[in-house]
C-alpha positions as CSV (number, residue, x, y, z in Angstrom):
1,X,56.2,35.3,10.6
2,X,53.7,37.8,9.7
3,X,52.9,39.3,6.5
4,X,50.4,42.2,4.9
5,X,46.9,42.0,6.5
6,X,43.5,43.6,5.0
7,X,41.9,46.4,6.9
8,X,40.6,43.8,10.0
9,X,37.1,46.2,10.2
10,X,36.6,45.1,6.4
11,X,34.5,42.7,5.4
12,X,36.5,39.7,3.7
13,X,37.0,39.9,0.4
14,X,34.3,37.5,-2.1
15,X,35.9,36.5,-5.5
16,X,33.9,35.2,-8.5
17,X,35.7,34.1,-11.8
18,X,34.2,33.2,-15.3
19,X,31.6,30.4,-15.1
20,X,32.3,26.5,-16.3
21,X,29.6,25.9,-18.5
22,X,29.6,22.2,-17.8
23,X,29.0,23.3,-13.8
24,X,26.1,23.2,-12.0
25,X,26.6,24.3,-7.7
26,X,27.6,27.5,-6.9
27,X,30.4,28.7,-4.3
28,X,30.5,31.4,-2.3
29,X,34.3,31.9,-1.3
30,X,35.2,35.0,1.3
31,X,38.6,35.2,2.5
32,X,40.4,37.1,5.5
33,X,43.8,38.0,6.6
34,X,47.2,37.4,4.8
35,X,48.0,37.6,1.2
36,X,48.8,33.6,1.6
37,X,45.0,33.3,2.5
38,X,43.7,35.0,-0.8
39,X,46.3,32.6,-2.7
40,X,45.2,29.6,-0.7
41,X,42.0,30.7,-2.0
42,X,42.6,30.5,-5.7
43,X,43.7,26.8,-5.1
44,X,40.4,25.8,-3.1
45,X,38.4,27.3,-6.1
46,X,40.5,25.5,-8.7
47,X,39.9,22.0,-7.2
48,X,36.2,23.2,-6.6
49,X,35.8,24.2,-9.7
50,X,36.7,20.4,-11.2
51,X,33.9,19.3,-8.5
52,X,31.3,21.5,-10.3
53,X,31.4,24.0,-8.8
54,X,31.2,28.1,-10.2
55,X,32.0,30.8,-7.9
56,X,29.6,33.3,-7.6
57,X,29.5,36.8,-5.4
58,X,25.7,36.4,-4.4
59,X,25.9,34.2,-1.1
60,X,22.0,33.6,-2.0
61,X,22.5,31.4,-4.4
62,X,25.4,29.6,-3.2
63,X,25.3,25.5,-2.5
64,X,28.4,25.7,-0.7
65,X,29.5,29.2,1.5
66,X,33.2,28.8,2.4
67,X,35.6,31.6,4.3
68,X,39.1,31.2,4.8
69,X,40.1,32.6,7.6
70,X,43.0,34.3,10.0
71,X,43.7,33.5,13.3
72,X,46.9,35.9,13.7
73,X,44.9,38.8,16.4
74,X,41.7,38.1,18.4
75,X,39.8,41.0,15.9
76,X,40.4,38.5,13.1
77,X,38.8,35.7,14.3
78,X,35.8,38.2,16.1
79,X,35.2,39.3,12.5
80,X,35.0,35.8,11.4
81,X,32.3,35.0,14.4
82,X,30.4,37.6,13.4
83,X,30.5,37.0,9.3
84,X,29.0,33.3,10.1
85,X,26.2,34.7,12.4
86,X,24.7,36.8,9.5
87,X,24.5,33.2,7.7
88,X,21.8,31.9,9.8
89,X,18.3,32.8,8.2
90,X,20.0,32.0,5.3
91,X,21.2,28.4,6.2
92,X,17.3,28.2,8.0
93,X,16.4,29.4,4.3
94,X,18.4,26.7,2.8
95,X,18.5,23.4,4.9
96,X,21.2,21.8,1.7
97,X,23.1,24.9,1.9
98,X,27.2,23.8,3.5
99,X,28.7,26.4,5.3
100,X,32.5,25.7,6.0
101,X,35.7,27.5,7.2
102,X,39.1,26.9,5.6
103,X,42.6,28.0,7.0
104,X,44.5,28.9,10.3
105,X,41.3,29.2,12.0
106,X,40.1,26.1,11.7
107,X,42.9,24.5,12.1
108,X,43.2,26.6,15.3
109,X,40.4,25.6,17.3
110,X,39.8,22.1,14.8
111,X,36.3,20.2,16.3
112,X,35.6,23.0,18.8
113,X,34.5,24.8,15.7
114,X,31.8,22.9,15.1
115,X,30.5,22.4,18.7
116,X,31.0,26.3,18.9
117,X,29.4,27.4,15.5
118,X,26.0,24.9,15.0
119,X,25.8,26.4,12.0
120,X,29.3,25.0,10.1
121,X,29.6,21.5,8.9
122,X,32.8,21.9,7.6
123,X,36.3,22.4,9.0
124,X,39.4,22.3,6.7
125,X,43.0,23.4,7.6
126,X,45.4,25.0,5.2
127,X,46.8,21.3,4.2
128,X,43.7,19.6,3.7
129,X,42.5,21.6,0.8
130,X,42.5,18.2,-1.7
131,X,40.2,16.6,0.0
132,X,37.5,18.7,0.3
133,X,35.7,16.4,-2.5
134,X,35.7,13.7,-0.1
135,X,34.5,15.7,3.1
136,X,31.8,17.3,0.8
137,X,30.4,14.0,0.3
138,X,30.3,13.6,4.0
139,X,28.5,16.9,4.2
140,X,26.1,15.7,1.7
141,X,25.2,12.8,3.5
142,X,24.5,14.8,6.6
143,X,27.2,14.4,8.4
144,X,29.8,17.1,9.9
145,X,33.4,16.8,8.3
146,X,36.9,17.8,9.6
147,X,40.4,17.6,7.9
148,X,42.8,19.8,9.7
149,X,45.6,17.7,9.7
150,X,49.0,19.4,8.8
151,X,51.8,18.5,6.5
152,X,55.4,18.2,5.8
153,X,55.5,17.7,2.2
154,X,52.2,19.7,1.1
155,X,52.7,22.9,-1.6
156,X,50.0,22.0,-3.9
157,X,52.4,22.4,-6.6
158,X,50.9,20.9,-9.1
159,X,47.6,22.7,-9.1
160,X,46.9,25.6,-10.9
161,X,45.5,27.7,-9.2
162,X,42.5,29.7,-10.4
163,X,42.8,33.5,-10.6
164,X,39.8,35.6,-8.3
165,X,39.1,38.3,-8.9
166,X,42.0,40.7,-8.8
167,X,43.0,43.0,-11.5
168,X,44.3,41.1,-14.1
169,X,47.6,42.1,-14.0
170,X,49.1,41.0,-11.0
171,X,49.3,37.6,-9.3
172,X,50.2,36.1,-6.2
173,X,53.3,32.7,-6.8
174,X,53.1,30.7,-3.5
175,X,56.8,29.4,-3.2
176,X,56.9,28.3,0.4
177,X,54.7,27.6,2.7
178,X,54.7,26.8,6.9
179,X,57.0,28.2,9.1
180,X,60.2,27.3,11.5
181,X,60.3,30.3,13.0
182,X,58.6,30.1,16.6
183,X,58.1,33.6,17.6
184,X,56.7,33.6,20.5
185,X,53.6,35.9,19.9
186,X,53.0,33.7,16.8
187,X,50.2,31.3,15.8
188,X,51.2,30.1,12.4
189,X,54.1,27.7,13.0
190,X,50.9,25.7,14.8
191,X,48.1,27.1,12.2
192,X,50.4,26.5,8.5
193,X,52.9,23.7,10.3
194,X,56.4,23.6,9.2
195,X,58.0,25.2,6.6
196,X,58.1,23.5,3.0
197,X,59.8,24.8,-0.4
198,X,57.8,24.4,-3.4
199,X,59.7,22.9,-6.4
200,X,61.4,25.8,-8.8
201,X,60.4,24.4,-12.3
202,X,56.8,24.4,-11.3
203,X,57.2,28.1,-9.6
204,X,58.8,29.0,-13.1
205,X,56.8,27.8,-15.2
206,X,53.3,29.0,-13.0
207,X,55.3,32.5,-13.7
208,X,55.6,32.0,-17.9
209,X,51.9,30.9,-17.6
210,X,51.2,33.8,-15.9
211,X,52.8,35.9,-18.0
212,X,51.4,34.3,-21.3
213,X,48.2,34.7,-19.9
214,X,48.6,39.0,-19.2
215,X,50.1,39.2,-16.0
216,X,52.8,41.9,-15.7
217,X,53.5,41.4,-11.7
218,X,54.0,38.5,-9.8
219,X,54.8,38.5,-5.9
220,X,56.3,35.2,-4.6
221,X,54.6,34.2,-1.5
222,X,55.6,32.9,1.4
223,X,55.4,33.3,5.3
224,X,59.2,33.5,5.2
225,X,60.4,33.6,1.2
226,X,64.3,34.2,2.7
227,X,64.5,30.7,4.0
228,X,63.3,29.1,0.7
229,X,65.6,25.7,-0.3
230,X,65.2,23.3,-2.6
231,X,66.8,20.3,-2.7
232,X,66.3,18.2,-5.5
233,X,68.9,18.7,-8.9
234,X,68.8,21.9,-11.7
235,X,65.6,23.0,-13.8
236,X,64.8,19.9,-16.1
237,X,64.3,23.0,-18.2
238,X,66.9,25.5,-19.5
239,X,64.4,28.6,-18.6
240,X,67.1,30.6,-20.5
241,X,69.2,30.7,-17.0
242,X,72.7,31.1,-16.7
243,X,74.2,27.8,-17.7
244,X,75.5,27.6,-14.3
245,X,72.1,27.0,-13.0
246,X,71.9,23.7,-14.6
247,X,74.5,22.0,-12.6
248,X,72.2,23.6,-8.9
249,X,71.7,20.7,-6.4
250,X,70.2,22.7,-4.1
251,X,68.3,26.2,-4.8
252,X,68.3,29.3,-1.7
253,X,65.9,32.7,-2.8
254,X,68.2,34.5,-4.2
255,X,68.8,31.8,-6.7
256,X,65.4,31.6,-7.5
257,X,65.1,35.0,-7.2
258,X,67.7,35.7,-10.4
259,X,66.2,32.3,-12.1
260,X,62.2,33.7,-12.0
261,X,63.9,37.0,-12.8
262,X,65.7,36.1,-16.2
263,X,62.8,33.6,-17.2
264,X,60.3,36.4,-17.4
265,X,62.6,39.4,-17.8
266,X,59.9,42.0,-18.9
267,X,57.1,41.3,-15.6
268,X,57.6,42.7,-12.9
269,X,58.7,40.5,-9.7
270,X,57.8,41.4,-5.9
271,X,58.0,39.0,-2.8
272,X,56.8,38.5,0.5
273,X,57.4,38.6,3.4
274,X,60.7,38.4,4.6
275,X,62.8,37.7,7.5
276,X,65.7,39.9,9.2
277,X,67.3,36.6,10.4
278,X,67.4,34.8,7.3
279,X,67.8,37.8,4.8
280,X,71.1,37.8,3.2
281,X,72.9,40.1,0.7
282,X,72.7,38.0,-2.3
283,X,68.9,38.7,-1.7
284,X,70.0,42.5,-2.5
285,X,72.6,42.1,-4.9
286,X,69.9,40.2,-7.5
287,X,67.4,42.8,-6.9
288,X,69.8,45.5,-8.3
289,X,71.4,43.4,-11.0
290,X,67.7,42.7,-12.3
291,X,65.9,45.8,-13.5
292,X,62.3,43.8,-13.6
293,X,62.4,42.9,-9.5
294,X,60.7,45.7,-7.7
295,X,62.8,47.8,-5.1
296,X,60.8,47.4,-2.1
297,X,61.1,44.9,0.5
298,X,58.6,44.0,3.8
299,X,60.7,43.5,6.5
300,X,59.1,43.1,9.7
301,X,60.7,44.1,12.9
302,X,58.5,44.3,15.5
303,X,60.0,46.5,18.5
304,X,63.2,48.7,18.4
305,X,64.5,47.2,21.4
306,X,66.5,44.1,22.2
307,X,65.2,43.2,25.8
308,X,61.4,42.8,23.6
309,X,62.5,41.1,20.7
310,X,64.3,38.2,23.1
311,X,61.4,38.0,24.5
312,X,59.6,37.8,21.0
313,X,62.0,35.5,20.1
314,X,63.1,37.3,16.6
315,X,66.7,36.0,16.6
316,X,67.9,39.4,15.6
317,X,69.1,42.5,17.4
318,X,68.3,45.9,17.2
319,X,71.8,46.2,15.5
320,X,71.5,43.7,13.0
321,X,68.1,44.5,11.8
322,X,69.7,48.4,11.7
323,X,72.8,46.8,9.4
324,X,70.7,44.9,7.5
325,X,69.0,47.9,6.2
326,X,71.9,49.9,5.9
327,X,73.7,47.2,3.9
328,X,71.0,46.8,1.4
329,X,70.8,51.0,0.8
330,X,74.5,50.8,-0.4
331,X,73.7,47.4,-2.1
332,X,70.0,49.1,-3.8
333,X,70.5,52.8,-3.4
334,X,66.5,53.5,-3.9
335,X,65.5,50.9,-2.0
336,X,62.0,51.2,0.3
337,X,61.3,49.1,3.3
338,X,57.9,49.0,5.2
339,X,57.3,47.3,8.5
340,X,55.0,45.4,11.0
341,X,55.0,46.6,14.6
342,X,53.4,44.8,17.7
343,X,52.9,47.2,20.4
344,X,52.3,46.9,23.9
345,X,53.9,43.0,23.8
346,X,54.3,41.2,26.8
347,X,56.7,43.4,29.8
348,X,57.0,46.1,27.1
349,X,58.4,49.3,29.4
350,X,58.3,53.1,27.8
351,X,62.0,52.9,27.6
352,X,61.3,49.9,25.3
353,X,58.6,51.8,23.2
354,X,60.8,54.8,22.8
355,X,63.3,52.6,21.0
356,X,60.5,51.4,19.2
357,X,60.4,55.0,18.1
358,X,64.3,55.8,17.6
359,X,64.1,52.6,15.2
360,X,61.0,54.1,13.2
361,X,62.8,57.4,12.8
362,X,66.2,55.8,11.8
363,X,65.0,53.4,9.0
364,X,62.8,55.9,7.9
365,X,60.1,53.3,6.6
366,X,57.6,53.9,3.5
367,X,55.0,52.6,5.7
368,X,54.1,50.2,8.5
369,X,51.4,47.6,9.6
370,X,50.8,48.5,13.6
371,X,48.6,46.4,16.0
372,X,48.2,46.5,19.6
373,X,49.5,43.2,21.0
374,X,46.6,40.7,21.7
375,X,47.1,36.8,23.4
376,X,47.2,33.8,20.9
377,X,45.8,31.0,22.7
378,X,48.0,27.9,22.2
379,X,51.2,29.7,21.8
380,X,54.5,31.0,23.7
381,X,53.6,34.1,24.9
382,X,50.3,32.9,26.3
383,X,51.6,30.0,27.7
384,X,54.6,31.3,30.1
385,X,54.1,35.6,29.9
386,X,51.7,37.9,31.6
387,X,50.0,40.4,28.9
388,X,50.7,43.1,31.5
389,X,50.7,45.9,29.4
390,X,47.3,48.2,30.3
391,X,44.8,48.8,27.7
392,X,44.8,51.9,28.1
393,X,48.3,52.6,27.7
394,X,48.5,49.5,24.3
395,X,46.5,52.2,22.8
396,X,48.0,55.6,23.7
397,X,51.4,54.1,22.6
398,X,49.9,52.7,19.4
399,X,48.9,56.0,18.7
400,X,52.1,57.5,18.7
401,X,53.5,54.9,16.7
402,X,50.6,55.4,13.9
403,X,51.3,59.0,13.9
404,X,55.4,59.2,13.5
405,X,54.6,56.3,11.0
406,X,52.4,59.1,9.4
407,X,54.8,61.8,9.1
408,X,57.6,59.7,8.0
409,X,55.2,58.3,5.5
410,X,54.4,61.7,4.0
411,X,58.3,62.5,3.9
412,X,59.3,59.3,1.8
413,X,56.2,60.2,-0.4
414,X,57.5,64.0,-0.7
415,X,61.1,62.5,-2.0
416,X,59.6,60.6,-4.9
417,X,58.1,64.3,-5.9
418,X,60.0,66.0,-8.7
419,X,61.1,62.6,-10.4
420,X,59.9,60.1,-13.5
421,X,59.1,56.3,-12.2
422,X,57.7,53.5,-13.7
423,X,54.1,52.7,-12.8
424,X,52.3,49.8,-13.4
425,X,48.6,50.1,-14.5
426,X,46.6,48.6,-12.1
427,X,42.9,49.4,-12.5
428,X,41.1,52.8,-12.3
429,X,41.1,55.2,-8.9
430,X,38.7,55.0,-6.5
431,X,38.5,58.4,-6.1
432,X,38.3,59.3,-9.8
433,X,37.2,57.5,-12.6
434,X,39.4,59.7,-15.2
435,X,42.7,58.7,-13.6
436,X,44.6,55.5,-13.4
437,X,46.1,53.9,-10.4
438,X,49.6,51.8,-9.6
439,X,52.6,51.4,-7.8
440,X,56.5,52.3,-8.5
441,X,58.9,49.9,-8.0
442,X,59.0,51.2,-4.3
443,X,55.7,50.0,-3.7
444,X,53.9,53.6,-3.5
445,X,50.6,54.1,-5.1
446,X,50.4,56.3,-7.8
447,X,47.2,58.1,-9.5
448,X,47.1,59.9,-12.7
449,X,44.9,61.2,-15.6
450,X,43.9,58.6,-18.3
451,X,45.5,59.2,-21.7
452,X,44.2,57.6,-25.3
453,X,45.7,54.3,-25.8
454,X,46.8,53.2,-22.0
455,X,45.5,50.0,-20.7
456,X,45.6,47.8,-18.1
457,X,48.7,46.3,-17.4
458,X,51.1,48.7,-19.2
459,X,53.7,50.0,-17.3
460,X,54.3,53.8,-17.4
461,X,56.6,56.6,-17.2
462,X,54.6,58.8,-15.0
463,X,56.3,62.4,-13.8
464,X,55.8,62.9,-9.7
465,X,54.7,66.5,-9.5
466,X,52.9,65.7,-6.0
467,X,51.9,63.5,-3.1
468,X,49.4,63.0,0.0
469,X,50.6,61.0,2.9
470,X,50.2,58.2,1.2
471,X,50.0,58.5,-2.6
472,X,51.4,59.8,-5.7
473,X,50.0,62.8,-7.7
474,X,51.4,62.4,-11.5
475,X,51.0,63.0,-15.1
476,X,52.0,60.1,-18.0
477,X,54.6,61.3,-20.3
């Protein structure tokens, strides 16, 4: 599965968090790609940090440079190259210095990485992040060090993970992790392995910590949250749940879903990402029987039409994914959906990116992640299809896709105009240092003038009197 991707001509994203006084080495953590890699991220830094180790945004001063990275498109991993390139004077600077890569790029290309890259001495898949104490001591002995072997049972439940940067009042919950789902355009199932659930008390009681500690959004994680199942007997807690809950042998999402939802009933509850095959109704019918979960789902499709996603393997039609959506608008009335879209897959015909098209213009999404399909070594597609699909013509149809994405964009942002929604208080616009930024509960960024006494983290009722085609324009009542 997919999920949300930073802007790929970005440079990743460096965290730093309040120093251990007690520690003396000094990471330098950069991650790329999915919101799973910035979560995997917090749990490197907490087991670094009980290794000595501070974090610390100055990659001069660093003992140890790590980057997580994404293997999902070719750009991803280019961006990657070229990020560990601008490391060599300083590694030539610094003969002690450890450079590593963490995540589905390492585990990707595993020992080639360090034949390819002289400069890393350090490769560590997504399930190997525990024993980076252990491979760091190989690393100070001189000595290379790989661990990218994957996991069945792996969650990292247990660790809590430390929170980077960020705003302060939202967090990322991991509650699965892996993936079953072998699209055939995909690299994860082969970069993340197979799909685990994380137990529900610890995924509870991460969300009251978070919540004790000012949090007032959470967004459970996973590469595919609607196949989440537990197995394993009720909450060894009553987390004020229905008393029904007690007597659970087995727990889906949507039961965890309500459970998270009642156990912190005043923070706010998102999740990501999901899947058309596996998303059911009871999904739906706890997001409108709980105020506090967000009305906004990511619901990838990837083409409109049927002959692309068989190929793609998706396991839905056209017609289902179109239900789906329907279903859940009667179910969750002011519901908004946003999309990922490959274009230009494998065969892909102009009939087949016109229904891409008819699809866009039916659902009528918020907005939409679009990339121009580019071969995964290792998997499906690359294996056993042709990329026939010109360059030439990848772009021209991408373009189109970007632009009706546009309009409908600016047309959901114009039917928010005119009403009162709740915004959370995320931080201060970029744009604007008077005004506040945040999201509704559909997900759209909102900006507004400061007023005495607001803070971060305080959700408000904020009056829509305008929008751009992507955001907001309000005033705080």
């Amino acid at each position: 599965m997919q999920e949300k991707y930073i802007d790929e001509n970005k440079q990743g994203e460096a965290f730093a968090i309040a120093e251990k006084p007690t520690n003396s080495k000094k990471l330098f953590l950069e991650s790329y790609g999915c919101q799973m890699n910035f979560s995997d991220s917090e749990i490197v830094a907490s087991i670094l940090n009980e290794q000595g180790y501070n974090t610390t945004l100055n990659q001069e001063e660093a003992d140890l440079i790590l980057l997580n990275t994404c293997s999902i498109r070719e750009k991803a991993e280019q961006t990657v190259r070229m990020r560990l390139s601008q490391f060599k004077s300083l590694k030539k600077a610094k003969p002690n210095l450890t450079v590593g890569v963490l995540g589905c790029m390492a585990e990707r290309l595993k020992t080639k990485f360090l034949e390819e890259e002289q400069l890393v001495d350090l490769v560590v898949g997504p399930d190997a992040y525990r024993d980076l104490p252990n491979l760091l001591k190989e690393t100070d002995g001189g000595r290379d060090a790989i661990n990218v072997i994957l996991s069945k049972e792996e969650t990292y439940a247990d660790i809590n993970p430390v929170r980077l940067g960020g705003n302060g009042a939202t967090a990322f919950v991991t509650i699965t992790r892996g993936c079953d789902n072998m699209c055939t355009f995909c690299v994860v199932p082969f970069t993340r392995g197979r799909e685990r659930s994380r137990d529900p008390h610890s995924i509870i009681e991460e969300c009251i910590g978070l919540w004790d500690s000012g949090y007032r959004e959470i967004t459970l994680l996973g590469q595919n949250v609607d196949s989440y199942l537990w197995y394993g007997g009720g909450p060894k807690k009553d987390f004020k749940s229905a008393s029904e809950m007690q007597k659970l042998t087995a727990v889906s999402f949507s039961q965890l879903l309500d459970m998270v939802a009642v156990a912190v009933p005043e923070m706010r509850i998102r999740f990501s990402t999901s899947n058309p095959h596996d998303m059911t109704m009871d999904v739906f019918e706890v997001m409108a029987r709980h105020h506090n979960i967000c009305k906004y789902v990511h619901l990838p499709v990837q083409s409109g039409s049927n002959r692309i996603l068989e190929k793609m393997n998706r396991q839905h039609t056209r017609e289902e994914y179109l239900n789906l959506i329907r279903n859940a608008r009667q179910i969750v009335p002011d519901i908004s959906f946003s999309q990922d879209m490959i274009i230009g897959f494998c065969g892909e015909s102009e009939e087949d990116h016109q229904l891409t098209l008819s699809l866009m213009k039916e659902v009528e999404y918020d907005y939409g992640y679009m990339f121009a399909y580019s071969e995964r070594p290792g998997t499906p597609a690359h294996k056993k299809m042709e990329d026939d699909v010109p360059a030439e013509v990848k772009q021209r149809r991408l373009t189109e896709v970007i632009a009706l994405q546009g309009a409908l964009s600016r047309k959901r942002m114009e039917g928010y105009v005119g009403r009162t929604h709740e915004v959370l208080i995320e931080g201060t616009s970029k744009k604007n240092e008077n005004q506040w930024k945040g999201r509704n509960s559909q997900n759209a960024v909102c900006v507004f003038d400061k007023q005495e006494g607001q803070k971060l983290g305080d959700i408000v009722t904020v009056f829509v009197y305008g929008n751009t085609q992507g955001t907001l324009l309000g005033t705080a009542e």
